[in-house]
C-alpha positions in Angstrom: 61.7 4.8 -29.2 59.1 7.3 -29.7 56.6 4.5 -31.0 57.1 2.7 -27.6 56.7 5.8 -25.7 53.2 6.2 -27.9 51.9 2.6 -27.8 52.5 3.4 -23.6 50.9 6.3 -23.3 48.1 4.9 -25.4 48.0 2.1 -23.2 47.6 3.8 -20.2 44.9 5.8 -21.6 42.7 3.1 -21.9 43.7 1.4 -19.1 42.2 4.4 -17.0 39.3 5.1 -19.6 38.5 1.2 -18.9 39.1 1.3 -15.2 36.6 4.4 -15.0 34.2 3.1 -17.1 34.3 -0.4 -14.8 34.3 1.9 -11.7 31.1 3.7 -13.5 29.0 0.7 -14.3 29.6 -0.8 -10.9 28.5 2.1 -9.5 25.2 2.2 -11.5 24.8 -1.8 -10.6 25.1 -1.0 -7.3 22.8 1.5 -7.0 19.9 0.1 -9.6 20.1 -3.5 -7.3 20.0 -1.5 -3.7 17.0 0.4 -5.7 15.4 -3.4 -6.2 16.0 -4.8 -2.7 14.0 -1.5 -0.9 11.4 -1.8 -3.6 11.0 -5.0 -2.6 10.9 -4.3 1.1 8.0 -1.6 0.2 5.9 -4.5 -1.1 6.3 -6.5 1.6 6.3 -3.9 4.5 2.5 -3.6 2.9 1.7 -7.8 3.0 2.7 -7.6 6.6 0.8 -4.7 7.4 -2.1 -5.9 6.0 -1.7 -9.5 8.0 -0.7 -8.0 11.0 -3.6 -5.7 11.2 -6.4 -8.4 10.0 -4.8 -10.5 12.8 -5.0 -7.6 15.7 -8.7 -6.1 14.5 -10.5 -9.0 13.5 -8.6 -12.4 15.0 -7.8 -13.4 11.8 -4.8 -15.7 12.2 -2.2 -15.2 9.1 0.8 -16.5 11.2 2.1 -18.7 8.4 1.7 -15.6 5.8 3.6 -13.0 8.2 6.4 -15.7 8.3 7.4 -16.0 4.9 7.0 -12.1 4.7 9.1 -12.0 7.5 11.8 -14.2 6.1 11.6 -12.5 3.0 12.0 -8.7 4.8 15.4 -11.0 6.0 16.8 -11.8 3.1 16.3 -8.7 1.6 17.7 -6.8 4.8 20.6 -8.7 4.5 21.1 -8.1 0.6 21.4 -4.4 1.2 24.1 -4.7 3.8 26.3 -6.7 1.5 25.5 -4.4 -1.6 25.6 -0.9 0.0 29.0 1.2 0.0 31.0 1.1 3.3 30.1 4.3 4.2 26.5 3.4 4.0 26.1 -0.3 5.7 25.4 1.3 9.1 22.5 2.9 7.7 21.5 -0.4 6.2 21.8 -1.8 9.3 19.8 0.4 11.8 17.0 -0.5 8.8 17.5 -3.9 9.3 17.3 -3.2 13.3 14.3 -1.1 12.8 12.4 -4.0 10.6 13.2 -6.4 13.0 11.8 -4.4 16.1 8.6 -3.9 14.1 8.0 -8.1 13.3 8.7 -8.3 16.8 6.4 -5.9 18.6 3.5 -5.6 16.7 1.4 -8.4 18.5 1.6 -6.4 21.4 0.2 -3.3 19.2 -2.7 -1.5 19.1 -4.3 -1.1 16.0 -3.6 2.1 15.5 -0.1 2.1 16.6 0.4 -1.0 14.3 -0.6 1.2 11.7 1.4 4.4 12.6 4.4 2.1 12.7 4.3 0.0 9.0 3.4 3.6 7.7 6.8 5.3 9.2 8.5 1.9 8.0 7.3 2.6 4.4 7.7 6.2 4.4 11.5 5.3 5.8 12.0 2.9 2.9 10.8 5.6 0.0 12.9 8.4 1.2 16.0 6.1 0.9 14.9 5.4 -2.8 14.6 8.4 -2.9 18.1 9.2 -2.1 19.1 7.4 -4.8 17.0 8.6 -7.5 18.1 12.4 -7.3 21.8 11.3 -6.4 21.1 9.1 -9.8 20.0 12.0 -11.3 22.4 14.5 -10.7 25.3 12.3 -11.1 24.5 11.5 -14.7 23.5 15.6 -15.1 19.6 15.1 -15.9 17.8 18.5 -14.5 14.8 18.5 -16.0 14.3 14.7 -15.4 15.2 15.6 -11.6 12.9 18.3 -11.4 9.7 16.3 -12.6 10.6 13.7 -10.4 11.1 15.6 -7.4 7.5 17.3 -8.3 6.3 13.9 -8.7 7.6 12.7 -5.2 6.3 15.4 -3.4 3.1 14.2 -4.7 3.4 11.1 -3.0 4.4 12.0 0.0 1.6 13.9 0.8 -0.9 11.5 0.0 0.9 9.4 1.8 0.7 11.7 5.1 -2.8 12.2 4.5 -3.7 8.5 3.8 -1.9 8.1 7.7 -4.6 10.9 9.3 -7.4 9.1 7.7 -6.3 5.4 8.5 -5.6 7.0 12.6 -9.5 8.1 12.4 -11.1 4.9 11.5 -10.7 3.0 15.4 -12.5 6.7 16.4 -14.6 6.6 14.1 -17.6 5.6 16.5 -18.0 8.9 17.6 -19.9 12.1 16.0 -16.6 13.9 15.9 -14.6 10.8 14.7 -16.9 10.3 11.8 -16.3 13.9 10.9 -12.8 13.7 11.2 -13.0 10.4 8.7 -14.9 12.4 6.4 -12.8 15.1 6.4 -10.0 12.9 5.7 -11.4 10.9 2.8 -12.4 14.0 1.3 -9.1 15.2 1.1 -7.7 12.2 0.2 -9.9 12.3 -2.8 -8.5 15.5 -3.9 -4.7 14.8 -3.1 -5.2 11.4 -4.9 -6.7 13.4 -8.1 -4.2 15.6 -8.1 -1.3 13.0 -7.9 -3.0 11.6 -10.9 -3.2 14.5 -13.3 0.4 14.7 -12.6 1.1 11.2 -13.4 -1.9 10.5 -15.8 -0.1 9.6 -18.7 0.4 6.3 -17.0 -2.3 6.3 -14.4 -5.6 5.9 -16.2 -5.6 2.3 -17.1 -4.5 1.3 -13.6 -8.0 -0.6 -12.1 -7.1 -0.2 -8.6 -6.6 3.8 -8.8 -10.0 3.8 -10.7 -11.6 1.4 -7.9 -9.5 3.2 -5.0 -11.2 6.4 -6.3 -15.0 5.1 -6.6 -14.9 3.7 -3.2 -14.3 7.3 -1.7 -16.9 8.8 -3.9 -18.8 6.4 -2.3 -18.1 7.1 0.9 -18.2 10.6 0.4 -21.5 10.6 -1.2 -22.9 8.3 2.0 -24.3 9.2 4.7 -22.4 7.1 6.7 -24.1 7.3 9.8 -22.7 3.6 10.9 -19.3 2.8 9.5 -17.9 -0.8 8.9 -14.1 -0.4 10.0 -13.0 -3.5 8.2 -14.8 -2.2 4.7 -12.9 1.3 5.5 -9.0 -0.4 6.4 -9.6 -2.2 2.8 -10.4 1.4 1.1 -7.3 2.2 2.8 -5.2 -0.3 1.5 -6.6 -0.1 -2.4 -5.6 3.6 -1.6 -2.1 2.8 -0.6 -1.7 0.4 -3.0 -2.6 3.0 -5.9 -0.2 6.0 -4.4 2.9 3.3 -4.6 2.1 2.0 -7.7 1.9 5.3 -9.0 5.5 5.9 -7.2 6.5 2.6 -8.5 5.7 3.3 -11.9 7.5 6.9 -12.0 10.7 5.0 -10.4 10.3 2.4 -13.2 10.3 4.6 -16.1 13.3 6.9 -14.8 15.5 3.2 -14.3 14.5 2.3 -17.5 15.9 5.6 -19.2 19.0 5.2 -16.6 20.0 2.3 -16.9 17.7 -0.9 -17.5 13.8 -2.0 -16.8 13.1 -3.1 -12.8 12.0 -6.4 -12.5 8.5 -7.6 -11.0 8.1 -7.1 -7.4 9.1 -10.6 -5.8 6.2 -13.1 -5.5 6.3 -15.1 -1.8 
């Protein structure tokens, strides 16, 4: 008798240990694929950005491009409804919602509205990865790993904000005062982007877009730039932008990897 009364109580010991540990793994799954889907998204917020701008300042037609990145932003959309927690879908969905209004509208944009708007969009997207990295991290207890990363993020974000002031001065940039402005702006972009890469330098340095990203403003900077070409200015922009998230992408990488397991490469279209 007391041997069955063991062998059940052992039994239903690791029936729960197994039930948590399912429950545990699930969760991490859950989280590490919703991470993957709004990386994802980042990319391709950027693609359409970029095609949606080239089409409204220049008339360059890249309606068969936005399409597939539109599709894709779909599929993706989609994915995190399914994946995400009850409580969380009607978050997912007022993303989806706000995606959608954006591939709608933004032929009838300006340019700098255009802008403003896939900036926001982005921004939107890396605050809910970031949601998940520090709930990641203090689930699983890791306070120093937290505490660089949140250092780290911070970083980002304000190069980000200060990538949007400069892009907003380019269209103005025809005037005394907007040149200055633009100036300013890539001046202080050169320092935020410095500084976010003595934080992160231990990856950084052999990145050739940071390194190119960083000689085109000490161009610019050391110019005097009494006419300025827009379209050579949006593409500085963009090899900026492109070096802040890959930066963020990296850090967000190496944390996933020491989580749980590697990310896989950003989706191809």
């Amino acid at each position: 008798m007391f041997v069955l009364i063991s062998t059940l109580i052992s039994l239903c010991i690791i029936a729960i240990i197994y039930r948590y540990s399912y429950r545990h793994n699930h969760k991490l799954e859950r989280r590490y694929q919703l991470i993957v889907h709004l990386r994802d998204l980042v990319n391709l917020v950027q693609r359409h950005r970029s095609g949606s701008h080239y089409s409204l300042a220049f008339d360059q037609k890249k309606i068969k491009q936005l399409r597939k990145v539109e599709q894709a932003i779909e599929v993706h959309c989609l994915a995190l409804v399914q994946l995400s927690h009850i409580n969380n879908k009607p978050m997912y969905r007022v993303l989806h919602n706000n995606l959608a209004l954006m591939m709608r509208s933004w032929k009838h944009s300006s340019v700098n509205k255009n802008q403003v708007v896939h900036g926001k969009m982005v921004r939107h997207l890396l605050l809910l990865i970031d949601d998940l990295m520090v709930a990641w991290l203090i689930d699983l207890e890791k306070e120093e790993l937290e505490k660089d990363y949140s250092a780290r993020w911070h970083g980002v974000i304000d190069c980000l904000d200060c990538l949007t002031q400069l892009r907003m001065c380019i269209q103005k940039s025809d005037t005394t005062l907007g040149r200055q402005q633009l100036l300013h702006y890539c001046q202080l972009m050169h320092k935020k982007l410095h500084r976010l890469s003595v934080a992160h330098s231990h990856s950084l340095a052999p990145l050739p877009i940071y390194s190119a990203a960083m000689q085109d403003l000490d161009a610019v900077l050391a110019s005097s730039m009494e006419i300025i070409d827009k379209e050579n200015m949006y593409q500085l922009s963009s090899a900026v932008s492109d070096s802040i998230l890959n930066i963020y992408d990296e850090l967000i990488g190496e944390l996933a990897e020491t989580l749980y397991q590697p990310l896989p490469k950003l989706a191809v279209i």
